[in-house]
N, C-alpha and C positions, 0 to 999 in steps of 0.2 A: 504494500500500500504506500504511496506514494505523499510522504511529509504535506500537509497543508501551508505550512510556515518554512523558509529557508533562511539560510545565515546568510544577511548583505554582506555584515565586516565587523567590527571594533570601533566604538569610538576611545582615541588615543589620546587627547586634547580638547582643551578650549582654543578659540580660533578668533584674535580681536576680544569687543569687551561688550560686544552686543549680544552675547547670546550663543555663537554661531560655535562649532563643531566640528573638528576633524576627523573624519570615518576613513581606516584603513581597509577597503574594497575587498572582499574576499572572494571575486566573483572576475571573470575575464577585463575588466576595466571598470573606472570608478564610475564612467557615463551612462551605463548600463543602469544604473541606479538613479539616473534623471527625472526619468518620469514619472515617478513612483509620490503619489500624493500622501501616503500614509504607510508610514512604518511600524514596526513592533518594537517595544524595547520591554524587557520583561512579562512577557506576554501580554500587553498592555498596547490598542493602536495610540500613535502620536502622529499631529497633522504635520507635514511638512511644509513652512512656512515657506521655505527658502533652498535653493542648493544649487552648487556650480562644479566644476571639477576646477583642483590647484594642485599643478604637482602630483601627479595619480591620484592623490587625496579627493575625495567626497567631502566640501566643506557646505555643512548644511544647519540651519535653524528650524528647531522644532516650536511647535506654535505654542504661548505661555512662558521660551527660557526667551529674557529679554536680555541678561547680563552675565559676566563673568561668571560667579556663583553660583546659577543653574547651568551654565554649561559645565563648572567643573563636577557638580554633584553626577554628570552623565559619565565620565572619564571611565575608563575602563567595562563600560557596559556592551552587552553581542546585540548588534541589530538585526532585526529579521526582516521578509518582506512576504506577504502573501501570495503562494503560488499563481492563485485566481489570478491576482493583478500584473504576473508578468507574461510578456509575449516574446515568445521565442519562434525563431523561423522554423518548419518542417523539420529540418536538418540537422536541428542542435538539440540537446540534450543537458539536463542539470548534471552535473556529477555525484551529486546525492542521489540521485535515482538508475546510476548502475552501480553502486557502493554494493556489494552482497550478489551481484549478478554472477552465472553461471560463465565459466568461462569455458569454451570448446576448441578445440584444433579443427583443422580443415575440414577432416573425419567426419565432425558431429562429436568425437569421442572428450569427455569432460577433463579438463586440466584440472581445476578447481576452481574458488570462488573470488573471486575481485575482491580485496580488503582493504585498500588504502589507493590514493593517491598522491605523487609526490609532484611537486612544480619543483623542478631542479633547472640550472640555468639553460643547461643544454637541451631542455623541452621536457616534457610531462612524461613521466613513468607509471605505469598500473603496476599495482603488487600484486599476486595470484599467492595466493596460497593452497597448496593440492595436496593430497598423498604422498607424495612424492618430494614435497618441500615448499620453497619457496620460488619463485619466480620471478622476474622483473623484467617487463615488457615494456618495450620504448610506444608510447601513443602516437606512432606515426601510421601510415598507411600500406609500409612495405609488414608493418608485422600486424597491424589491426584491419583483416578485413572487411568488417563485418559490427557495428554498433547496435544491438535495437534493445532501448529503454525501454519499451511498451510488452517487449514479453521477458526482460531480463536476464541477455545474453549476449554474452560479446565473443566473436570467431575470430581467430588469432591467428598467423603463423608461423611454429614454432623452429627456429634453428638450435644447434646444437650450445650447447653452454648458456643456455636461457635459463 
């Protein structure tokens, strides 16, 4: 079943002296996060006053923090954002929704199960964990053939020392 709520980011800071908010994006870019009229912060919505991107940063004003001291009381808090409310093309996929998916070789035959994600500089790694061990597969196209979030299972191609 597929999370109603997902993680935007972190806010890491106050941002100026009005209110406003630094969100560290946890999500492909901070702009992806623009449209979004209302956020969660403690399972609680909050209206979005305000937001621009700075610096990859998410710098945003929630409606009610007018100053310093309601922004810093948010510091350290995980914001979320409503599945309903975001729109993603055909083709894309959260990665909270293959976290736990089946993973297969070419065969159909099962590796094991996708447990982590890692953003490493040199580009995106899936962790498999199987039977057999561990695994770490580069998210590129010469080894992921195959994504589908909707029935939870990702087709791979395996070389040797993977």
């Amino acid at each position: 079943m597929k999370k109603p709520f997902l993680e935007a980011g972190e806010i890491v800071a106050p941002f100026g002296v009005r209110g406003e908010v630094k969100l560290q994006p946890w999500c492909d870019s901070a702009a992806f996060l623009l449209p979004f009229k209302t956020l969660y912060i403690d399972e609680k919505p909050r209206a979005v006053a305000s937001s621009r991107v700075h610096k990859g940063m998410l710098v945003l004003r929630f409606e009610g923090v007018e100053d310093m001291n309601g922004a810093e009381a948010l510091r350290g808090k995980r914001v979320y954002f409503a599945r309903a409310d975001a729109k993603l093309p055909p083709d894309r996929f959260f990665l909270d929704d293959i976290l736990g998916a089946a993973v297969l070789d070419e065969k159909g035959e099962r590796i094991g199960e996708l447990t982590d994600v890692l953003e490493l500089p040199s580009g995106r790694v899936y962790v498999v964990q199987g039977p057999d061990g561990e695994h770490s597969i580069p998210a590129v196209p010469e080894f992921i053939l195959e994504t589908n979030a909707e029935e939870g299972f990702l087709r791979v191609h395996m070389i040797e020392g993977m």
